[in-house]
Backbone as JSON Lines, residues from 0, in Angstrom:
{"i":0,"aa":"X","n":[-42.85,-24.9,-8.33],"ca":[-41.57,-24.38,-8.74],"c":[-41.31,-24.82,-10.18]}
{"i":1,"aa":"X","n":[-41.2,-24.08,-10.53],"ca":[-40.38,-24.01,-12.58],"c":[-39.35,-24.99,-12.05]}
{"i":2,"aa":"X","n":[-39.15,-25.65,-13.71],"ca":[-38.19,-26.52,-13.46],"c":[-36.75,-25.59,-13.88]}
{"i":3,"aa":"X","n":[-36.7,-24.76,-14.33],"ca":[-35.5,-23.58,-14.26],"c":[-35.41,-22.92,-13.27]}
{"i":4,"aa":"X","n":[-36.12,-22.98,-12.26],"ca":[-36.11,-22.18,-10.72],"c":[-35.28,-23.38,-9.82]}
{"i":5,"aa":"X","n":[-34.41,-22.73,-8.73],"ca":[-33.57,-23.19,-7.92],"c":[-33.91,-22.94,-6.79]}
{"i":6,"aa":"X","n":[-34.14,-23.22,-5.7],"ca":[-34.66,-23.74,-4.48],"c":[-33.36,-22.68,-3.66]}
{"i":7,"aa":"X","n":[-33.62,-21.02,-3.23],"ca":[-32.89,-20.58,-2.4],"c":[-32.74,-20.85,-1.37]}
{"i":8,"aa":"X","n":[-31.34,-21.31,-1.06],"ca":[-30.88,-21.61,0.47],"c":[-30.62,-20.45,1.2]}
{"i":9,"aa":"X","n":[-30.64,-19.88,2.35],"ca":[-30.3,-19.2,2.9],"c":[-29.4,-19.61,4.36]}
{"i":10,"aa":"X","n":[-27.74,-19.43,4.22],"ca":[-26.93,-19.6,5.02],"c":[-26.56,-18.66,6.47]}
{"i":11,"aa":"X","n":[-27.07,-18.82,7.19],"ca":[-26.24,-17.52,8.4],"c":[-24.6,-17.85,8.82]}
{"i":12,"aa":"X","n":[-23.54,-16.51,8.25],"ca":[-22.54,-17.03,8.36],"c":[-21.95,-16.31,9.87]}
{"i":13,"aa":"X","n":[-21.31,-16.74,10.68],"ca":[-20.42,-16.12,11.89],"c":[-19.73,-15.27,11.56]}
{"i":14,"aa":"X","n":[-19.64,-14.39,12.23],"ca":[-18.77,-13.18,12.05],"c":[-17.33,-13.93,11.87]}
{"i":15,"aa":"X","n":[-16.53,-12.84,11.3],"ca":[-15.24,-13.42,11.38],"c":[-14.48,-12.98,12.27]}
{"i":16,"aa":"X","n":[-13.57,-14.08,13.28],"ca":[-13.05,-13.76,14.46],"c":[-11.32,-13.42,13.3]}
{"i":17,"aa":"X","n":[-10.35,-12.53,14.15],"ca":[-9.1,-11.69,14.31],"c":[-8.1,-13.13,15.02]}
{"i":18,"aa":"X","n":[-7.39,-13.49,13.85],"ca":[-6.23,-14.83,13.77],"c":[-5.74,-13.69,14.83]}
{"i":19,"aa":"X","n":[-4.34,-14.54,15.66],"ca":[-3.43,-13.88,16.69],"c":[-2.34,-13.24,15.38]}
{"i":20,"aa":"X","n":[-2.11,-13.5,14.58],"ca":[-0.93,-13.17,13.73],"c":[-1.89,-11.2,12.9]}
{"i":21,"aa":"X","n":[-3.38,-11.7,12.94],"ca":[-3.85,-10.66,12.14],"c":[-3.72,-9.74,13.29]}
{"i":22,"aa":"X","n":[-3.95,-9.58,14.71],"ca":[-4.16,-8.64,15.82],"c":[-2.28,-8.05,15.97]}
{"i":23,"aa":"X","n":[-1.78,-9.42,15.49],"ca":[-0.23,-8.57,16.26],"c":[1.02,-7.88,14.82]}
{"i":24,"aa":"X","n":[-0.17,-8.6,13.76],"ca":[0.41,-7.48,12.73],"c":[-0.37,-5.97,12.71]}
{"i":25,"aa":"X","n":[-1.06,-5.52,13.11],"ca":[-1.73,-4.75,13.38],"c":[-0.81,-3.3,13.61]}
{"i":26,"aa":"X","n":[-0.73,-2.24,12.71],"ca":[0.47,-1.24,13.06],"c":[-0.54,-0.46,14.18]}
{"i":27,"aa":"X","n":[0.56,-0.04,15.79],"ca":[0.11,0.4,16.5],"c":[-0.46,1.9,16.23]}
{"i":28,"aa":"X","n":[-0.08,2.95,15.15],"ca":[-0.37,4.0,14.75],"c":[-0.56,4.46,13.12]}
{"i":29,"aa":"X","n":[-1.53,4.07,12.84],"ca":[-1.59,4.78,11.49],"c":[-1.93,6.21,11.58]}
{"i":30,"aa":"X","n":[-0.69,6.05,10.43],"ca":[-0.19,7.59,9.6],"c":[-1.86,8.08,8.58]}
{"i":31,"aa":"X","n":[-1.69,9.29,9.01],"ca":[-2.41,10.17,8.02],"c":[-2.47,10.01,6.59]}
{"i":32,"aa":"X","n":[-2.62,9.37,5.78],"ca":[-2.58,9.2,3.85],"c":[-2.55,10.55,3.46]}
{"i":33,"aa":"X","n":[-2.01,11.23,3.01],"ca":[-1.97,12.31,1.82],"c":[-2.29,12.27,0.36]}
{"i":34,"aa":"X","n":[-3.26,12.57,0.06],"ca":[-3.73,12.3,-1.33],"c":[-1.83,12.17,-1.77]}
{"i":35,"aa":"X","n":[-0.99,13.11,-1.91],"ca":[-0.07,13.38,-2.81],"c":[1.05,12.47,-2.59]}
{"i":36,"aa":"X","n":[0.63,11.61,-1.91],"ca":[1.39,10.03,-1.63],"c":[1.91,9.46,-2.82]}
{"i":37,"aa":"X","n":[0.63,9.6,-2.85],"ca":[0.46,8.46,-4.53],"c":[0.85,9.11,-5.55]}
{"i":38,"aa":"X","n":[0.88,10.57,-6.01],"ca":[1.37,11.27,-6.62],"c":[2.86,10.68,-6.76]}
{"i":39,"aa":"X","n":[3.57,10.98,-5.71],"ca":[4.57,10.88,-5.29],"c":[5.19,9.65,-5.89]}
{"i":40,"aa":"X","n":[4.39,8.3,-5.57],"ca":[5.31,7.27,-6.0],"c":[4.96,7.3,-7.21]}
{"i":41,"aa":"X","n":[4.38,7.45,-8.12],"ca":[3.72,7.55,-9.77],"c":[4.92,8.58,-10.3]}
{"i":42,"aa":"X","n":[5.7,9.82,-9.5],"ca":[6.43,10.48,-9.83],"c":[7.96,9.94,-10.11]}
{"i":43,"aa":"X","n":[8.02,9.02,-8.88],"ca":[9.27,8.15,-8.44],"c":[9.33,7.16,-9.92]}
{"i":44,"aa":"X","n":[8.39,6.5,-9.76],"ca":[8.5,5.14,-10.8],"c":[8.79,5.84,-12.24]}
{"i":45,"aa":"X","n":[8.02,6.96,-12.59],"ca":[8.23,7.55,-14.26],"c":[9.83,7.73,-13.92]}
{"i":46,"aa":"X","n":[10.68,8.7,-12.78],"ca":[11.73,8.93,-12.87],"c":[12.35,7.57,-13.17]}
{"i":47,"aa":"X","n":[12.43,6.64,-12.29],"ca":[13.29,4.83,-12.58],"c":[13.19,4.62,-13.87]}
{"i":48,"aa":"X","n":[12.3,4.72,-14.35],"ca":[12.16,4.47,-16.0],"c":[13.22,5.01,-17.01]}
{"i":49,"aa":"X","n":[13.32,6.69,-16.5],"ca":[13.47,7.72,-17.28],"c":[14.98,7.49,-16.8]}
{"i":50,"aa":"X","n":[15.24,7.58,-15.66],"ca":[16.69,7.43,-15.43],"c":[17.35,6.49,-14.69]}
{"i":51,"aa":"X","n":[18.33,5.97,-15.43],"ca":[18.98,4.52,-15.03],"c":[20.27,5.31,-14.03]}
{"i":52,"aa":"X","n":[20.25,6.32,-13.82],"ca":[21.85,6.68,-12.87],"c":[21.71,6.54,-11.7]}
{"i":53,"aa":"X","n":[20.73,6.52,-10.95],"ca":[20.45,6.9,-9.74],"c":[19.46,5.63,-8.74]}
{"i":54,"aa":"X","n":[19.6,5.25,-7.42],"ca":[19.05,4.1,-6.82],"c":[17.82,4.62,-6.56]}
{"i":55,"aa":"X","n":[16.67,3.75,-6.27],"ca":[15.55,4.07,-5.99],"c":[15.51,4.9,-4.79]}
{"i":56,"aa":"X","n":[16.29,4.56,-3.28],"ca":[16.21,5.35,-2.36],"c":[16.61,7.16,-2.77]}
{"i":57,"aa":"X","n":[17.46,7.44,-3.57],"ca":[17.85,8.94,-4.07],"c":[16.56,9.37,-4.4]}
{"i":58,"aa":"X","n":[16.17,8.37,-5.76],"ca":[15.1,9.1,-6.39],"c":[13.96,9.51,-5.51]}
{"i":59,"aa":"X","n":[13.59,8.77,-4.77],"ca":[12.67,9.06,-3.75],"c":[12.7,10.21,-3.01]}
{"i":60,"aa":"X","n":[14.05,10.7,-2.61],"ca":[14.51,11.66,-1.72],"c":[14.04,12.67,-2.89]}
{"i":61,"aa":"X","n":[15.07,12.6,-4.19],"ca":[14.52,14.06,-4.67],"c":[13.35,14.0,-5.04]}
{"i":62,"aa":"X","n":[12.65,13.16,-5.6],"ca":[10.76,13.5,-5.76],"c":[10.26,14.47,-4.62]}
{"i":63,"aa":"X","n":[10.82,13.66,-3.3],"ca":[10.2,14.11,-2.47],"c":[10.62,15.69,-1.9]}
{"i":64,"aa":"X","n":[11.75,15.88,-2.31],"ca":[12.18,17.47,-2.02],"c":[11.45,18.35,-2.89]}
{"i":65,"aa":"X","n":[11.35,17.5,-4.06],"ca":[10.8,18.78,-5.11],"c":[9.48,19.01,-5.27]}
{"i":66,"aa":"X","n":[8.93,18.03,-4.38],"ca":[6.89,18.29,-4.23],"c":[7.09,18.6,-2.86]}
{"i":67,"aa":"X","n":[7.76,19.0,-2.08],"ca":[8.05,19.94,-0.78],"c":[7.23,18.65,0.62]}
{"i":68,"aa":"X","n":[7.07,17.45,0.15],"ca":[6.29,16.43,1.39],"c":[7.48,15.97,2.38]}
{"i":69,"aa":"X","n":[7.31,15.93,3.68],"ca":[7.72,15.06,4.79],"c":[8.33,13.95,4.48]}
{"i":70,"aa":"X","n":[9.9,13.67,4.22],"ca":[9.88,12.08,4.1],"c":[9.8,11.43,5.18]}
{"i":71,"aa":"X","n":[9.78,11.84,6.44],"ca":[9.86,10.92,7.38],"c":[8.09,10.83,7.57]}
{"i":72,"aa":"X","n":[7.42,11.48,7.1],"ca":[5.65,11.2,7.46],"c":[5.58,10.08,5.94]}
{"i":73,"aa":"X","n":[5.96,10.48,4.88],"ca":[6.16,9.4,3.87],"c":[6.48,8.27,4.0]}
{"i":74,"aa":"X","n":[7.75,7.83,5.14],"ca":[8.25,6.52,5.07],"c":[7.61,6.1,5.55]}
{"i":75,"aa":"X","n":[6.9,6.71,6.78],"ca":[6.12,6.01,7.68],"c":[4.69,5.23,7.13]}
{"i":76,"aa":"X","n":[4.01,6.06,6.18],"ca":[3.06,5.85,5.06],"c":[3.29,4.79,4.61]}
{"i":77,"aa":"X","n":[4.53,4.77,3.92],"ca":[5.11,3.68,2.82],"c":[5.63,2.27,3.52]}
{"i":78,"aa":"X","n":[5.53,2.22,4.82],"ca":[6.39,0.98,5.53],"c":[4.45,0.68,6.09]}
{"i":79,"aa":"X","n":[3.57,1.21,5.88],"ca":[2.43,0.57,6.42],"c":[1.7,-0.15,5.06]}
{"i":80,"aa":"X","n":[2.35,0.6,4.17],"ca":[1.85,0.09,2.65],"c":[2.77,-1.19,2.1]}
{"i":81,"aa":"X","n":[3.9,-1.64,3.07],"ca":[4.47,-2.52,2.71],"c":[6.25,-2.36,2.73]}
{"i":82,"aa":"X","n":[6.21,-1.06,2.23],"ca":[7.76,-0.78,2.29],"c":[7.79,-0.59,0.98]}
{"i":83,"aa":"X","n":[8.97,-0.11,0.81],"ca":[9.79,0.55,-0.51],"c":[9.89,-0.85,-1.79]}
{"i":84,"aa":"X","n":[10.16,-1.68,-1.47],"ca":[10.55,-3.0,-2.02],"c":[9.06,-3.34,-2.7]}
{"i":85,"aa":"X","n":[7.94,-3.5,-1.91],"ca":[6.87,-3.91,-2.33],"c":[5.94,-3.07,-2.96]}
{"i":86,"aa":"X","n":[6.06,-1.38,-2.65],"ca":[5.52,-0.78,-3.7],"c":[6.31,-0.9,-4.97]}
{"i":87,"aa":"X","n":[7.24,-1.4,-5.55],"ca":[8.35,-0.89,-6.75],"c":[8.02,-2.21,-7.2]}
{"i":88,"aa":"X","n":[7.35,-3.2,-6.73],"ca":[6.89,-4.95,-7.22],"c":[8.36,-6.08,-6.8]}
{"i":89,"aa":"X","n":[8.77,-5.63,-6.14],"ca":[10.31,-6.23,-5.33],"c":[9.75,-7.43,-4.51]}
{"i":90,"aa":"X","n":[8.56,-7.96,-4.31],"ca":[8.11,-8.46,-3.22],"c":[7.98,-8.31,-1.77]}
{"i":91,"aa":"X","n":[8.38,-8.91,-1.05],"ca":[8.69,-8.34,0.52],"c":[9.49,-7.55,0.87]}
{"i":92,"aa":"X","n":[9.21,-6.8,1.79],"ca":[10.5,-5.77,2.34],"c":[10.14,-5.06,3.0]}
């Protein structure tokens, strides 16, 4: 062995077992993703920027009327992604 060569170890690691907190956060039904999800909140956030009159929950509503999407298949999307609070960088919610 070169004295610049390193002696490969090879480790076998255990699968990783499912904490009780990771199994029972677990949402019982995931929602379908719509590419135009993401559209959607990229649409929301330019509006917050653009306009200071209006609360984030409105703006959301009209984004979402005017790209014709489901808000109730949206919220459902958005509460598996964390919620309204944590996509907008709010932290938890």
């Amino acid at each position: 062995m070169n004295r610049r060569q390193r002696a490969k170890t090879v480790i076998e690691l255990e699968p990783r077992r499912a904490t009780s907190t990771e199994t029972a956060q677990a949402p019982a039904e995931l929602v379908e993703t719509d590419p135009l999800y993401g559209v959607a909140l990229l649409k929301m956030a330019l509006e917050l920027k653009r306009r200071q009159d209006g609360s984030p929950e409105e703006i959301l509503r009209d984004v979402l009327a005017r790209m014709r999407l489901p808000e109730d298949a949206f919220r459902a999307w958005l509460s598996q992604q964390g919620g309204l609070s944590q996509m907008l960088g709010g932290g938890e919610g």
